[in-house]
N, C-alpha and C positions, 0 to 999 in steps of 0.2 A: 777249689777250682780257680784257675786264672781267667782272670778277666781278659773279653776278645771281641774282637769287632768279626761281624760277618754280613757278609752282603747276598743279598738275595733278589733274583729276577724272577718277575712278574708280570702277567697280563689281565687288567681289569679295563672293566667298560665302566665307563664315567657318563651318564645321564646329564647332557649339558641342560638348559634350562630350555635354550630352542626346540631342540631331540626330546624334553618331556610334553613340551607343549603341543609340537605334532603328534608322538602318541596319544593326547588329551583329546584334539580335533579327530584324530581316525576316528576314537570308538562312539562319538554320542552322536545321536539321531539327529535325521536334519531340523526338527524344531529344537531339539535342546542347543545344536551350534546353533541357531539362528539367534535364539536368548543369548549368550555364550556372546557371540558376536556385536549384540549392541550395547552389552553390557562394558568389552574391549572399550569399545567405539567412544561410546559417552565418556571413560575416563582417559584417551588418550584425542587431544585438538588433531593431530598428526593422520587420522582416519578420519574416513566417513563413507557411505553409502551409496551408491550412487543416485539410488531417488532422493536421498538430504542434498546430493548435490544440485540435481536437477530443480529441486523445491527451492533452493537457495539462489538458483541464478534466474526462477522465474519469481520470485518475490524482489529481486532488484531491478528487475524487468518492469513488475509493477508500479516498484519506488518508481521509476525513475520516469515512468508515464503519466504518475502521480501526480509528481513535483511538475513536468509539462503543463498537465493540464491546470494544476493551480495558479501556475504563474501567467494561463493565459487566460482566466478565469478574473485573475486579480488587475491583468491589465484590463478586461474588456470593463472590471467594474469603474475603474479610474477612470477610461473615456467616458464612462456614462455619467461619472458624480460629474466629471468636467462640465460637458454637456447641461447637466440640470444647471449647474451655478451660474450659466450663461444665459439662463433662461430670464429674463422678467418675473415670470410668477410662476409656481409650482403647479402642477397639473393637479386639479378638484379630485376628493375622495369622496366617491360615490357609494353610501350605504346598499346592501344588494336588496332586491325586492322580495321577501319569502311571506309574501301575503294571499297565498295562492291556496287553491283547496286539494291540489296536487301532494302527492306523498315525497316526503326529500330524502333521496337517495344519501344517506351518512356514506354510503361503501364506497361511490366515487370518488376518489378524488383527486388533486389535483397531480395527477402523474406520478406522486412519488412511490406508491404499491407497499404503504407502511399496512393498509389492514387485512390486504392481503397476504401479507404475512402473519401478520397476528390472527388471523384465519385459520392458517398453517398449523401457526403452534398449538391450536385448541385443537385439533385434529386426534383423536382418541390412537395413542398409545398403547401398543405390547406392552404387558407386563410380565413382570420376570414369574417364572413358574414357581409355583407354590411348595416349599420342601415336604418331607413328611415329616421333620418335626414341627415346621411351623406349622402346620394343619393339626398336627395331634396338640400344640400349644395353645391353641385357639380354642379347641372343644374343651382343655383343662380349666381354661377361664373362664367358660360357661358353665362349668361340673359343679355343684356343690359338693366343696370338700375343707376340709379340714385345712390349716396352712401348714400342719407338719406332714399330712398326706399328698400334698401338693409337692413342699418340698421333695418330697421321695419320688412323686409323681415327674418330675422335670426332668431328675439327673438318672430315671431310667430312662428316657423318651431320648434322654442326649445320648445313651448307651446306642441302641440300635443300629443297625446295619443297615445299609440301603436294602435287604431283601424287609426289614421290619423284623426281623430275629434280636435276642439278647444272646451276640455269639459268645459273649464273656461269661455270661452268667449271672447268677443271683449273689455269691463273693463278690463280685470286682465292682457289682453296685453298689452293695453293702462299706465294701471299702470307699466308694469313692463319697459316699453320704459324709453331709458336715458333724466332725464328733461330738456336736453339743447336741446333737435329735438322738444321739445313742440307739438307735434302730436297730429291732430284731431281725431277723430272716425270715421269721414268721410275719414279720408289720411289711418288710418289702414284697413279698410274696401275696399280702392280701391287697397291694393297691394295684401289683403286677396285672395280677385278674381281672380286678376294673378296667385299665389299659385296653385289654382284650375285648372289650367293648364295644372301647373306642372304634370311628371309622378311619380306615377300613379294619375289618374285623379280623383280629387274629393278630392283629403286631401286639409286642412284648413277647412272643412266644419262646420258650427254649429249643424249641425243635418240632420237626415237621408234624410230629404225633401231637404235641399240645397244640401247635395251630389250627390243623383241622377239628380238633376235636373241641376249640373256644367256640369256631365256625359253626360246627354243628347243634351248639349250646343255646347257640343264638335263634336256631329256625324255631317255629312252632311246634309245640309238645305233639300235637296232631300232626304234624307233617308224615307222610306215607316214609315208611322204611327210617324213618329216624333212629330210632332205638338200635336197630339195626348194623346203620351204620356205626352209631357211636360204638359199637360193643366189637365191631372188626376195627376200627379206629386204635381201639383202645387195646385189643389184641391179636390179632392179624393182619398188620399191614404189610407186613412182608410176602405173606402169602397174597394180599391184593395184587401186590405188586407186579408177580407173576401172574396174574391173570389167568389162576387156576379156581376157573367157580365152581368146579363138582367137590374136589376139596374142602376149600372154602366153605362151601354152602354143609357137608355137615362137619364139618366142625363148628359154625356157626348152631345148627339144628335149626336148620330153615331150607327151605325151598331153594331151588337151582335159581328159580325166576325172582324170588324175594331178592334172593342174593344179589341178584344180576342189576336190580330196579336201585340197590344198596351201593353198590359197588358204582353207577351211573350220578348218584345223587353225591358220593365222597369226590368223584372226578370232576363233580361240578364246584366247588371249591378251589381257594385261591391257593397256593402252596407258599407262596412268596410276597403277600400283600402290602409290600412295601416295594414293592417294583416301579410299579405302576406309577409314584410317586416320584420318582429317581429323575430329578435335577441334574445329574453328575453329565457337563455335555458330551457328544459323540467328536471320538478323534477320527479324521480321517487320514486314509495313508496316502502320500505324493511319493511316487515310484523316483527315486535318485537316478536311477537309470532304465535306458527302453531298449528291448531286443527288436532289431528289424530283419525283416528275411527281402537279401538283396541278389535276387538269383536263386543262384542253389546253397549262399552261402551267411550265413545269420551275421549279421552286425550288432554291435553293442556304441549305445549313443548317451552320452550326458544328458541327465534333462536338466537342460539351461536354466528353469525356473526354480529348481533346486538348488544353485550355486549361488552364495552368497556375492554381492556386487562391490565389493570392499575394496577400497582407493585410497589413494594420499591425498590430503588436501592441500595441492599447490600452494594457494595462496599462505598457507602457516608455512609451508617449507619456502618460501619467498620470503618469510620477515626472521630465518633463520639467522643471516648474515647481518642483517639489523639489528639484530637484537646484541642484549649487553653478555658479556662473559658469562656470569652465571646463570642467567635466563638460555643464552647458546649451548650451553653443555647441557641444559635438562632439556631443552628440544629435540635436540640432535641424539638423546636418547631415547628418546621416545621416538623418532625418525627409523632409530634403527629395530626401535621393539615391530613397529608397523610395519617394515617391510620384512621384518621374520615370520611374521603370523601372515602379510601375503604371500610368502614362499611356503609357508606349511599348508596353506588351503591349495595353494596350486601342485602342493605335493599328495595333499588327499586326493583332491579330484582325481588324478595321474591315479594314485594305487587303486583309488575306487574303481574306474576304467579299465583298468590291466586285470583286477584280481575279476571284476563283474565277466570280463573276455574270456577269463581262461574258463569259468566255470558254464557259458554258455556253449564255448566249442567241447566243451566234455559232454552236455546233456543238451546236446542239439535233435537227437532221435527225440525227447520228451518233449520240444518245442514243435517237431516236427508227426508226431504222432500219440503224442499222451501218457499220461503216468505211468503205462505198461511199459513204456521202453527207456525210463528211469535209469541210468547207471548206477550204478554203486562210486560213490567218492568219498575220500575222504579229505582232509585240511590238508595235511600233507602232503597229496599227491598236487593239492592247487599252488602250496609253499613252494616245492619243487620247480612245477613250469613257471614260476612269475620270477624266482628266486629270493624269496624274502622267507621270513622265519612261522611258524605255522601257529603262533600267538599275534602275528598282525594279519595272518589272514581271518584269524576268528572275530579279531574286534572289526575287520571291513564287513564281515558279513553279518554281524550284529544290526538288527532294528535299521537297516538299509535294507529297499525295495527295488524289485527289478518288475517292469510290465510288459506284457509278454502277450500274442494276440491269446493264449490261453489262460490270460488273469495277471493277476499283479502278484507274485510270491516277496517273501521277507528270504533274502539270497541262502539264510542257512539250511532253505527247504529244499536246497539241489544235492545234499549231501546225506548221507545214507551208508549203515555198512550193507558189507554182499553177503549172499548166499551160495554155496558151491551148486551148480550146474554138473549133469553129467557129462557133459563135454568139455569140461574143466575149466569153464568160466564162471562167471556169478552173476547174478540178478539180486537187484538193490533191495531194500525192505521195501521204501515206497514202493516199486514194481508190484512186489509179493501184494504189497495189500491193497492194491489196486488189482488184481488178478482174482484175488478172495471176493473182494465187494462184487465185482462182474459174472464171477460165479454164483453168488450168494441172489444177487439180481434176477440169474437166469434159472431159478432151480424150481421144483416143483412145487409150491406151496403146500400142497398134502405130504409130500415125503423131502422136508427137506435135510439138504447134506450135513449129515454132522463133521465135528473136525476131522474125524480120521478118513472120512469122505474126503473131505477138504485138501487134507492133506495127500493122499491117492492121485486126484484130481490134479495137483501141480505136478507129482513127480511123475503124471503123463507128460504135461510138461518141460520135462527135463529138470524141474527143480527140484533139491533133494531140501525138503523141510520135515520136521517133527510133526507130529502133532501137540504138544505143547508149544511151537512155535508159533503154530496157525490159533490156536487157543489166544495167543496174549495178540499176534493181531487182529483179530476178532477183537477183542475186550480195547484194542486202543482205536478202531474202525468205531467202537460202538455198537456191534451188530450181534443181536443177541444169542442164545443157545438156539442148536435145534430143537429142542424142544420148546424153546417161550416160542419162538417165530413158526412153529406147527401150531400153537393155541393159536397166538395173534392172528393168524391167515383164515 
C-alpha cells in the first residue's frame, strides 16, 4: 500500500475548565457548595464573603477607635504626670480600714467586671453526648476480664453500627483482630455473648432474632410467659410478625391468651438498642427555593439565604497594578479564576430558577390541590421547555429543595411516570398512590379492600392499573395486605 495523507472533519465537545467547574457547582447541595466555596475562598486572596467583608471593615472600625482612644488616654495621663510634678509634695497613701465586724464583699469591685466573668466561665456546661461505644468502653474497664478478652472485646464494640448490630459479622471481626492473639471464632463468639450483656442489652447482636432473644435471657427465669416467648423468638418470628395468634398460639401448644401475654412481653423489647445512643447529628433541609401563589398564578422565588455571598476583594485587586511582574501575572490569575466561579454561581442560581419555574408551572394542580392531581413528568419534558440537556436538569434537581405552603419537597419528587387513563390521558404514580392510601384510609376495617379491589376501585376512576401494580404501590406506601390490616383492626 502507498503511503497517503487524509483529512478528516469532526465535531467534539471540549470540557473547558470553567464549563467543568459550573457543572461541579450545579450538582452538590447547598451545604456541600457552601464547604466548596470557603475552601475556593481561603486559597484564592482575590475572594471573600461578604460577612469576612463586613467583619474586616468593622474590626478596622475598632482599630481605629482603639488607637483614638489610646491616644487620648495617653494624653490625659501626661497632663496628670504633669500636674503631679508641679506639685510640692505627693498626695498621702491612706491604708483602707477593714477592721470592721462586717463581711467584705471580694465580688465587688472596682468597676472592671473581671469576676464576673470568671463567674461566667464556672457556669456548668453541656456536655457532648455520650457514644455507644464510649459507654460500652467504660463498663469494659469495669468488667473483669482477661486482656486478650478485652482485646477482642474493643475491636468488636469498634464493629457495631449505630443501631448496636455486628452488620459485618463474626469474619470481618475475626479479620480485623491483631494476628499475634491468633483468635478462634469460637474465642470471638464467647466474648460477643458477654457484650450482650452489656448496657443496653442486646448490642453485639447479628440480627434481630439474636437480639431479642440476648433480651430475653436477661429477665428473670420467673418472669410470666418467658419461656414462652423465647421459644417464638427463637422459632416463629415471622409468624409474630404477622400478627396471627390463633396460629401462633398452636403452633406454639399454648393458649390464644398465653400467646398473646408472649407476644405483648417480645414487643416490649428494644429491636435496635443502639439507637438510643446515636450521636450522629440531625441534618436539617434549607429549601433553595419557595413557591408563592400570587393571584391565580404561582411564583418561584430564590431563597436569598441560600446563595452564597461571594465577592472580589477590591482592595487585593487595588495593589494589582502595584505589584511586581511576577507577583501581577499570578494575581491577575487568580482575578480571573474569581470572577469565573462568580459567573458560574450566577449561572447556577439562573438555571436553578428556570428549571425550579418550569417544574412548578407543570405541577401547579399538586400545589394547588394535593398529591391527587400530581402530573406525570418526566426530565425530558422539563430539558425541552428550559432548553438545556436532560443530564443538567437531573443534577439541578439533585438534593435541591423547593417549600411550598404543602411542605418542603427535594425537586426530584415532582417527577413521576404516567399511567394510561381511559380518556387517553395519564395520571402520575404519586397520584395513584395517593389515591390507594385515601382509599386504603376510607375502607371498612372488618372487610378490607384487597388489591384487586383496589385496583376495580381506580379503574372506576378512569385509571387503567393492574393489580400487580397496586401490589408494589401498596409495598412502596408501606401499607400492609388485606389480610394483616383485617387482624391489625
Amino acid at each position: 500500500m502507498k503511503p497517503g495523507l487524509q483529512f478528516r472533519l469532526n465535531q467534539q465537545l471540549a470540557l473547558t475548565p470553567q464549563l467543568q467547574q459550573a457543572i461541579r457547582l450545579l450538582q452538590l447541595s447547598q451545604l456541600e457548595l457552601a464547604a466548596e466555596l470557603r475552601q475556593l475562598a481561603e486559597s484564592n486572596p482575590l475572594l471573600e464573603f461578604a460577612e469576612d467583608a463586613d467583619g474586616e471593615q468593622e474590626e478596622n472600625e475598632a482599630d481605629s477607635e482603639f488607637e483614638s482612644d489610646f491616644d487620648t488616654s495617653v494624653s490625659a495621663g501626661s497632663e496628670a504626670a504633669s500636674s503631679s510634678d508641679n506639685n510640692d509634695e505627693a498626695p498621702e497613701w491612706t491604708e483602707p480600714d477593714i477592721s470592721t465586724d462586717e463581711p467584705i464583699d471580694f465580688s465587688s469591685s472596682n468597676g472592671s467586671g473581671q469576676n464576673n466573668r470568671d463567674d461566667e466561665s464556672l457556669e456548668p456546661q453541656n456536655a457532648a453526648p455520650e457514644s455507644l461505644q464510649e459507654h460500652l468502653l467504660w463498663q469494659l474497664n469495669l468488667t473483669p476480664m482477661d486482656p486478650r478478652a478485652k482485646a477482642i472485646a474493643t475491636v468488636l464494640i469498634d464493629a457495631l453500627n449505630t443501631d448496636g448490630y455486628l452488620g459485618e459479622g463474626l469474619d470481618a471481626v475475626l479479620a480485623a483482630l491483631p494476628p499475634h492473639l491468633k483468635a478462634t471464632l469460637e474465642e470471638v463468639e464467647g466474648v460477643r455473648r458477654q457484650l450482650q450483656h452489656f448496657d443496653p442489652a442486646g448490642v453485639a447482636s447479628i440480627d434481630l432474632q439474636d437480639c431479642l432473644r440476648a433480651q430475653l435471657e436477661q429477665f428473670d427465669p420467673d418472669t410470666p410467659h418467658r419461656d414462652l416467648a423465647l421459644r417464638i423468638v427463637e422459632n416463629e418470628l415471622e409468624l409474630l410478625a404477622r400478627n396471627d395468634m390463633g396460629k401462633l398460639a398452636r403452633r406454639m401448644h399454648a393458649t390464644e391468651e398465653e400467646t398473646t401475654a408472649a407476644a405483648i412481653l417480645i414487643r416490649s423489647l428494644d429491636p435496635r438498642p443502639g439507637a438510643a445512643m446515636d450521636t450522629t447529628p440531625v441534618e436539617y433541609v434549607a429549601p433553595d427555593v419557595y413557591a408563592r401563589k400570587d393571584g391565580t398564578r404561582w411564583r418561584v422565588l430564590l431563597n436569598p439565604e441560600s446563595q452564597p455571598k461571594l465577592s472580589l476583594n477590591h482592595h487585593y485587586c487595588s495593589l494589582i497594578a502595584q505589584a511586581r511582574s511576577d507577583d501581577a501575572s499570578w494575581m491577575r490569575g487568580q482575578l480571573q479564576e474569581a470572577r469565573w466561579l462568580i459567573k458560574s454561581l450566577e449561572s447556577r442560581a439562573e438555571t436553578l430558577l428556570k428549571v425550579a419555574d418550569a417544574i412548578v408551572r407543570r405541577q401547579s394542580a399538586f400545589l394547588d390541590y394535593g398529591p391527587e392531581a400530581m402530573q406525570p413528568l418526566v426530565l425530558r419534558e422539563v430539558a425541552e421547555e428550559v432548553g438545556m440537556h436532560e443530564s443538567t436538569i437531573s443534577r439541578v434537581t439533585t438534593r435541591k429543595y423547593i417549600h411550598t405552603p404543602r411542605g418542603t419537597y427535594e425537586l426530584k419528587y415532582f417527577f413521576s411516570s404516567g399511567v394510561s387513563t381511559e380518556d387517553g390521558g395519564s395520571a402520575s404514580a404519586t397520584a395513584i398512590q395517593a389515591m390507594l392510601r385515601k382509599l386504603v384510609d376510607g375502607e371498612d376495617p372488618r372487610k378490607p379492600l384487597s388489591d384487586q379491589a383496589l385496583a376495580e376501585e381506580l379503574h372506576g376512576k378512569g385509571i387503567q392499573v393492574a393489580r400487580r401494580t397496586v401490589a408494589k404501590y401498596r409495598e412502596i406506601l408501606r401499607i400492609p395486605s388485606s389480610s394483616e390490616r383485617q387482624r391489625n383492626s
